[in-house]
C-alpha positions as CSV (number, residue, x, y, z in Angstrom):
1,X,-70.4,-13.4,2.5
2,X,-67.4,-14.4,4.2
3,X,-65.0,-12.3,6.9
4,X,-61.7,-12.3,7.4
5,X,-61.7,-11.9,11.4
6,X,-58.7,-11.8,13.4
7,X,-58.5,-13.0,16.9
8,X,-55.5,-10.9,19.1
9,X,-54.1,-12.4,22.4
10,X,-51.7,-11.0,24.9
11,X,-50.1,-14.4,24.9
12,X,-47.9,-15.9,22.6
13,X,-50.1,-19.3,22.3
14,X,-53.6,-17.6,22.8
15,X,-54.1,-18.0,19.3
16,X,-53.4,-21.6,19.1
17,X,-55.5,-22.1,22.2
18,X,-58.4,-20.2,20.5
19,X,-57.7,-22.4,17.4
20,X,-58.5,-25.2,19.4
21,X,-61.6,-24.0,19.8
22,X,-62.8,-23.1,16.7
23,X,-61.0,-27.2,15.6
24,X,-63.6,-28.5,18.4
25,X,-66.5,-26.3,17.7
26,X,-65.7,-27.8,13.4
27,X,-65.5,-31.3,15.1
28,X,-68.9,-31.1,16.4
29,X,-70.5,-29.6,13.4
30,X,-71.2,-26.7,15.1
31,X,-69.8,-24.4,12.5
32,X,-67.6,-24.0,8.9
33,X,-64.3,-22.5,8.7
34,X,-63.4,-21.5,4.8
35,X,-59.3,-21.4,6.8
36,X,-57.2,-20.3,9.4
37,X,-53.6,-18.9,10.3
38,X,-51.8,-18.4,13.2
39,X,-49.2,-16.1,14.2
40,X,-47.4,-16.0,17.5
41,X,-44.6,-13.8,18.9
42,X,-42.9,-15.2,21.8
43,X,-41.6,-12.4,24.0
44,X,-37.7,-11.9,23.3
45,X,-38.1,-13.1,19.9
46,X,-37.0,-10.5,17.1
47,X,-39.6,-11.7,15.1
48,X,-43.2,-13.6,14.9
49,X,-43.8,-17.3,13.8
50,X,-46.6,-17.8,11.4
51,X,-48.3,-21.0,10.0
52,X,-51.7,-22.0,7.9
53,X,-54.3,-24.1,10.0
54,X,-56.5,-24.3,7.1
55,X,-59.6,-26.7,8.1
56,X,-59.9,-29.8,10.3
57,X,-60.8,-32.2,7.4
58,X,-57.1,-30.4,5.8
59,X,-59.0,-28.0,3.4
60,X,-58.0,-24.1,2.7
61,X,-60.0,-21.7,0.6
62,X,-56.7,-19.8,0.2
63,X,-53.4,-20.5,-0.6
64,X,-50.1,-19.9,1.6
65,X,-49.2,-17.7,-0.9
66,X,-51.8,-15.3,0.3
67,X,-51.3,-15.5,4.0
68,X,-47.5,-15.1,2.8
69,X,-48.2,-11.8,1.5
70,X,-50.5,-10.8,4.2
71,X,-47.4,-11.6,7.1
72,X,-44.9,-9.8,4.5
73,X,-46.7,-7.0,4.7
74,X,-47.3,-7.0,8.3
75,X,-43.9,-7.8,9.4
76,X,-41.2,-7.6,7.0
77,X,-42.2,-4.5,4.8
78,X,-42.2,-2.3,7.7
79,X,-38.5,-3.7,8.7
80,X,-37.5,-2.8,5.3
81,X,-38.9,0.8,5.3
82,X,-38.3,2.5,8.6
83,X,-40.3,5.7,7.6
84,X,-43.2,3.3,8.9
85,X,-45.2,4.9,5.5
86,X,-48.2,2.2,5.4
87,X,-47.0,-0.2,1.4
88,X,-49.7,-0.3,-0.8
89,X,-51.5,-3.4,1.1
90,X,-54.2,-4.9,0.1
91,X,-57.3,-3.0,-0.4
92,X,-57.9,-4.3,-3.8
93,X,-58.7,-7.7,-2.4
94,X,-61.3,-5.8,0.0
95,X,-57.9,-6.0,2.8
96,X,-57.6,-1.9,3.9
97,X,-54.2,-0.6,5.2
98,X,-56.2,0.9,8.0
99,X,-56.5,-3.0,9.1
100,X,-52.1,-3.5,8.3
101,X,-51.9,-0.5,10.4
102,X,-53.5,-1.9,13.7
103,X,-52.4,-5.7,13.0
104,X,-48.8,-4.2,13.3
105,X,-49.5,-2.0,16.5
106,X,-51.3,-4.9,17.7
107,X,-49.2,-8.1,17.5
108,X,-45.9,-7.8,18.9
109,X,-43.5,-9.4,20.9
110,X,-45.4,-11.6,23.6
111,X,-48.7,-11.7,21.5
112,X,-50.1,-14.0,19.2
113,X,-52.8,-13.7,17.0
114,X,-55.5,-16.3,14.7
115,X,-56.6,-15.3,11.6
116,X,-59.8,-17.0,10.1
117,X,-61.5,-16.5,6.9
118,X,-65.5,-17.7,7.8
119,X,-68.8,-17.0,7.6
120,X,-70.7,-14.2,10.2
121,X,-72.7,-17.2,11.7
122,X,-69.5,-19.0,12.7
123,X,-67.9,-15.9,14.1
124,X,-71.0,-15.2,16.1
125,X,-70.8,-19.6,17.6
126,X,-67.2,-19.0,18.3
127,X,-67.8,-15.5,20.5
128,X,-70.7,-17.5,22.2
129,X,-68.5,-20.6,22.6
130,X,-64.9,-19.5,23.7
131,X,-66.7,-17.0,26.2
132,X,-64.5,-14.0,25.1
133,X,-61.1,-15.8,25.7
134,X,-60.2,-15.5,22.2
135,X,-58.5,-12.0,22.9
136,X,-59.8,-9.0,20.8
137,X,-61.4,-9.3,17.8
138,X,-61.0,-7.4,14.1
139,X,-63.2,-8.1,11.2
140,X,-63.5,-7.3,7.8
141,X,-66.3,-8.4,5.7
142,X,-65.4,-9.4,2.4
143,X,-67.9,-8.6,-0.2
144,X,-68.7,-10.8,-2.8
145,X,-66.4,-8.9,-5.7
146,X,-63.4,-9.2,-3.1
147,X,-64.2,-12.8,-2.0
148,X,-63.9,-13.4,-5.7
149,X,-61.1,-11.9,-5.9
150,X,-59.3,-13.7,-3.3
151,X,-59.7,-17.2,-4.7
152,X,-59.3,-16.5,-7.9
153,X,-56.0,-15.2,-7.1
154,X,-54.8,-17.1,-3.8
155,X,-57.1,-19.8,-4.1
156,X,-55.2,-22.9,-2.7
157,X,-57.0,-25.5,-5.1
158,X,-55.3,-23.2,-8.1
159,X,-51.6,-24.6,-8.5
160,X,-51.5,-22.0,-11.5
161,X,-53.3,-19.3,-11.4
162,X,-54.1,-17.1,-14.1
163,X,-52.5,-13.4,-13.5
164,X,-53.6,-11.8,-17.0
165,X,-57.3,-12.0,-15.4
């Protein structure tokens, strides 16, 4: 069972500086990362930058229309409705609102952020590796049913996918 962890920083390249990390940690074999994203927010900046890492040998179990969707949600959606009432995010996919909610309190101007979709044994060789200077970190497991889900419907390999499923 993968997770979908999310590594916050109070700096706008903390998240590229833990993603160097996790590149090393894949260069030595010492774990597997199904993909990564980064988003950062320079200070000033009206709005975040975001960008798929997927894996060092250039693979990515999802597609960027999924991280796409996942940023649109996070930071244009609430721009376009200024009640701030939560859009219905992704909790089919096993992705609560609850988790929208705190991404957008969390990652602001002057923050930065590094999403990775792994196993729980990698997360647990990055926390021992990076010695807790990743920056705060959110998971949520993804069952099996929602994994599924995922790459059948963001899976980057699937140029086409099939929407009647």
């Amino acid at each position: 069972m993968n997770t979908l962890s999310v590594w916050t920083s109070g700096r706008p390249d903390g998240a590229a500086s833990a993603l160097r990390v996790i590149e090393r940690l894949q260069t030595r074999r010492r774990l597997s990362v199904e993909d990564a994203a980064v988003v950062s927010w320079p200070a000033g900046r009206h709005r975040p930058y975001s960008y798929q890492a997927g894996t060092i040998d250039g693979t990515a179990a999802l597609s960027g229309a999924f991280w796409g969707l996942l940023f649109g949600l996070l930071f244009l959606v609430p721009l376009a409705d200024p009640s701030g009432a939560p859009p219905a995010g992704l909790a089919r996919t096993g992705l609560p609102d609850d988790l929208l909610r705190q991404l957008r309190a969390t990652i602001t101007a002057g923050t930065s952020a590094l999403f990775v979709l792994a196993g729980k044994a990698a997360l647990d060789t990055i926390n021992e590796d990076a010695g807790g200077s990743q920056g705060e970190l959110l998971v949520t497991p993804l069952d099996t049913e929602h994994e599924q889900v995922l790459r059948r419907v963001f899976g980057a390999g699937d140029a086409y996918p099939d929407w009647r499923e």
